[in-house]
C-alpha positions in Angstrom: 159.3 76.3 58.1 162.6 76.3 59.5 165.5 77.1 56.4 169.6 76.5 58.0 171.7 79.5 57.7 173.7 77.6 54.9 170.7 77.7 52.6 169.7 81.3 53.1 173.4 82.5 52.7 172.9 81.1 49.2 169.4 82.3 49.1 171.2 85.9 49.9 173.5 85.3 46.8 170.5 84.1 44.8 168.6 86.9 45.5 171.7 89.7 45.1 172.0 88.1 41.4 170.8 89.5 38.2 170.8 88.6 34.7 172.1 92.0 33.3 175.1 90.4 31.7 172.6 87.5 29.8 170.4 89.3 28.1 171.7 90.4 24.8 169.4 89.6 22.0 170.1 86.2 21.4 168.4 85.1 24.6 165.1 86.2 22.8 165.8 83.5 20.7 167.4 81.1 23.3 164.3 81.7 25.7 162.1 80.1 23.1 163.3 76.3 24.1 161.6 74.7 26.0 163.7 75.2 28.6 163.1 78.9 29.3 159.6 78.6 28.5 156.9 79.0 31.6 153.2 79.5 30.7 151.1 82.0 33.2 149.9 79.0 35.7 153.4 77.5 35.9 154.6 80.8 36.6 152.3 81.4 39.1 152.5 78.5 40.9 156.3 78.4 41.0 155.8 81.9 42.6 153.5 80.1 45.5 155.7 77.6 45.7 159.0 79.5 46.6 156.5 82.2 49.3 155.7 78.7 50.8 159.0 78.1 51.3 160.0 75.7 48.8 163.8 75.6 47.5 163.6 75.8 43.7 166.3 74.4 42.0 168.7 76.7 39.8 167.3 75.5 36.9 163.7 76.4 38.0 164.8 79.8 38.9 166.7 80.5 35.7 163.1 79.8 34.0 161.5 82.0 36.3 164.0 84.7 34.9 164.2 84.0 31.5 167.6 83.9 31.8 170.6 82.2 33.9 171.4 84.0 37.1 174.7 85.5 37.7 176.4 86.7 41.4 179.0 89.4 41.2 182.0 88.7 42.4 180.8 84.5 42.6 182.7 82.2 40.6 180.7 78.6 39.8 183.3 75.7 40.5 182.6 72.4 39.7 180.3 70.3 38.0 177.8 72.7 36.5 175.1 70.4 36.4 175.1 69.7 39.7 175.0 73.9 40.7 171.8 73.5 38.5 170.0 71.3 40.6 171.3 72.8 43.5 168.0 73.8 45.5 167.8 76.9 47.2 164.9 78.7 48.6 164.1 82.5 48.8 165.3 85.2 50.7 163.6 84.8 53.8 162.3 88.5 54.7 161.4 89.3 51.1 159.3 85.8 51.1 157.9 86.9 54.1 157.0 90.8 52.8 155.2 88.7 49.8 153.4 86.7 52.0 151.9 88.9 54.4 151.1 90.8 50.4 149.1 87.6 49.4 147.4 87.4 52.8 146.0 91.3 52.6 145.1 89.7 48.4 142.7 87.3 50.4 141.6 89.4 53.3 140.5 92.4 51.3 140.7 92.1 47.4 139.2 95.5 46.7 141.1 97.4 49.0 144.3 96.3 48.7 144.9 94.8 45.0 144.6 98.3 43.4 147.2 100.1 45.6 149.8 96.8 45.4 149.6 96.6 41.9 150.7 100.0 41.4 153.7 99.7 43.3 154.2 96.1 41.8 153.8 98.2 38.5 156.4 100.4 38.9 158.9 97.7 40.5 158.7 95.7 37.4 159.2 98.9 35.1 162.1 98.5 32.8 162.8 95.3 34.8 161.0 93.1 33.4 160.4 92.6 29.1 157.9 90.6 27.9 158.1 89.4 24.1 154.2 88.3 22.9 154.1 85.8 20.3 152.1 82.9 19.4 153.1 79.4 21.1 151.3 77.2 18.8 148.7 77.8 16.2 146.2 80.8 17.9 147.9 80.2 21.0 149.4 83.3 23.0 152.1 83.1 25.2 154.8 85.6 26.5 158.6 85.5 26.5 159.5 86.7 30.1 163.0 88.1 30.8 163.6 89.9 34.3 166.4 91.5 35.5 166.9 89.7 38.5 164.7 87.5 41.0 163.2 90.5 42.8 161.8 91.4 39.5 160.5 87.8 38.0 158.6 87.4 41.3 157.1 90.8 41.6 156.0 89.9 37.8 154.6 86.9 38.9 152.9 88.8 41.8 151.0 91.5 38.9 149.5 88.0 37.4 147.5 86.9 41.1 146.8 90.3 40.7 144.9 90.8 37.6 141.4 90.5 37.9 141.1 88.8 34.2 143.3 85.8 35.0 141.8 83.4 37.1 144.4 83.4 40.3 143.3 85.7 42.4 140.1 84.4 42.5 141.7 80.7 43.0 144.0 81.9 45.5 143.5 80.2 49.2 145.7 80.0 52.4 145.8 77.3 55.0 143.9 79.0 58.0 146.4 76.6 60.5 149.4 79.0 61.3 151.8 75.5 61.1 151.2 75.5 57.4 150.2 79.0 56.1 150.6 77.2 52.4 149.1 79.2 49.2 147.6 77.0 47.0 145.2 77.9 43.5 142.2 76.0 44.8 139.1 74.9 42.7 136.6 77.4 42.7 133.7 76.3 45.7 130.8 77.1 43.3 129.3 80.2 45.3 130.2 83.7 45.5 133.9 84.9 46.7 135.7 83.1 48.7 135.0 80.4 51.4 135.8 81.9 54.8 138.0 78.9 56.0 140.7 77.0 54.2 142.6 74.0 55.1 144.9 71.4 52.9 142.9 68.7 51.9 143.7 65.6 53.3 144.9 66.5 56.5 144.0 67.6 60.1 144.9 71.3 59.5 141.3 72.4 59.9 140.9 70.8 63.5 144.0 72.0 64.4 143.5 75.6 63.8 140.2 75.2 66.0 142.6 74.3 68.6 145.1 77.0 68.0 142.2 79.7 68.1 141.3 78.3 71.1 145.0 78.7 72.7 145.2 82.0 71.3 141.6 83.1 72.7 142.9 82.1 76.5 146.9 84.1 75.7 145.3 86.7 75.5 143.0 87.0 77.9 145.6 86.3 80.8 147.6 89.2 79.3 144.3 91.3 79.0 144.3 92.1 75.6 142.2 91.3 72.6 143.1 88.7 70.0 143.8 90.8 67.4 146.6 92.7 69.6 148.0 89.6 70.8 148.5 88.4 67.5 150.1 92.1 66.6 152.4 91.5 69.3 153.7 88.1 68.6 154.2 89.2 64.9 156.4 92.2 66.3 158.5 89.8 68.0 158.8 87.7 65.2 159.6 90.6 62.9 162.7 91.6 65.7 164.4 87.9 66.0 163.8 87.7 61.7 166.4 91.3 61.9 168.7 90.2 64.1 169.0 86.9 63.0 169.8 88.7 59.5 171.9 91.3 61.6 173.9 88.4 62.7 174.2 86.5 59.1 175.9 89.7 57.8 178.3 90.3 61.0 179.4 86.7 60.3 180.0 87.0 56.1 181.8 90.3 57.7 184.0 88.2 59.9 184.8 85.6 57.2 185.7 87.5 54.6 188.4 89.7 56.5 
């Protein structure tokens, strides 16, 4: 998915903002409308929905924190409500570092979810407070404020992560390399998870025969195994990612002199 350079200069801001200067303690009482309030799956799936590469709206993203979003040194102009439903995605390389995350979540579960939730753990330290109270009669739910976006989505990441909520388990990507989409799927009925995953509804599962054909015959003309053919092309992807980002930052440079 291809985002313009206007969006992820706003994406930058997004992600450079906090919510330090909203959080005295009335927003524990403020984050109890509706508004403000996410439960666990909507959480979660907002989370998947922004490493797909979805633009969430401002308003979505101020739920996600708990709290509305503020950019130092960024003055909003204008009508306000519009800014709210402005929609801008994530950060591109942090959405990427997530989803290769959620990838090594459904390649190797037991390997890799205890080691990336203790880092997750201690990103989210004094970053994130929670405030447990009861929804409706019997009915648990937590008040989530974060610090900043980095923060709310690295919370969201510890919930795929625990093994007594149902995500991880749920948790499927699109084998086709056009789509890649994370999706909570319904369980298949038999132990772990299926080996191959494709959107429903579309011709995503033919099409990654296809590409795993085209990859097969790459890399034999270069002599080299699948597995470092694909290591390669991700290295090259990783370089034009930095110097596209490189280039972004020589141009803010440029225009703010």
């Amino acid at each position: 998915m291809t985002i313009d350079a206007t969006a992820q200069v706003f994406a930058e801001m997004l992600y450079a903002s906090t919510t330090e200067s909203r959080i005295p303690w009335r927003w524990l009482a403020e984050s109890r409308k509706g508004l403000l309030l996410l439960t666990e799956w909507e959480r979660v799936e907002m989370f998947l929905r922004a490493i797909n590469g979805e633009s969430l709206k401002v308003r979505e993203w101020t739920r996600f924190c708990g709290a509305p979003l503020t950019v130092p040194g960024f003055t909003i102009k204008g009508d306000a409500a519009k800014w709210e439903d402005l929609p801008i995605p994530l950060f591109e390389i942090p959405r990427l570092r997530l989803k290769e995350t959620l990838e090594a979540v459904i390649r190797s579960p037991d390997h890799a979810i205890p080691e990336i939730d203790r880092n997750a753990k201690t990103l989210t330290r004094s970053r994130v407070l929670t405030v447990s109270e009861e929804f409706a009669p019997g009915t648990p739910r937590d008040r989530v404020l974060a610090h900043d976006v980095a923060s709310a989505l690295i919370y969201a990441l510890r919930l795929v992560l625990d093994k007594d909520k149902p995500f991880w388990k749920r948790l499927q990507q699109c084998e086709f390399s056009g789509c890649g989409r994370f999706v909570l799927a319904k369980p298949h009925g038999g132990k772990g998870r299926p080996r191959d995953y494709s959107c429903p509804g579309t011709d995503h599962g033919a099409q990654r025969k296809k590409e795993l054909q085209n990859e097969w015959a790459a890399a034999h003309r270069d002599g080299k195994t699948v597995e470092e053919w694909r290591a390669l092309k991700a290295a090259e992807a990783e370089r034009k990612l930095r110097a596209q980002k490189a280039r972004r930052k020589q141009h803010m440079r440029g225009t703010s002199k």
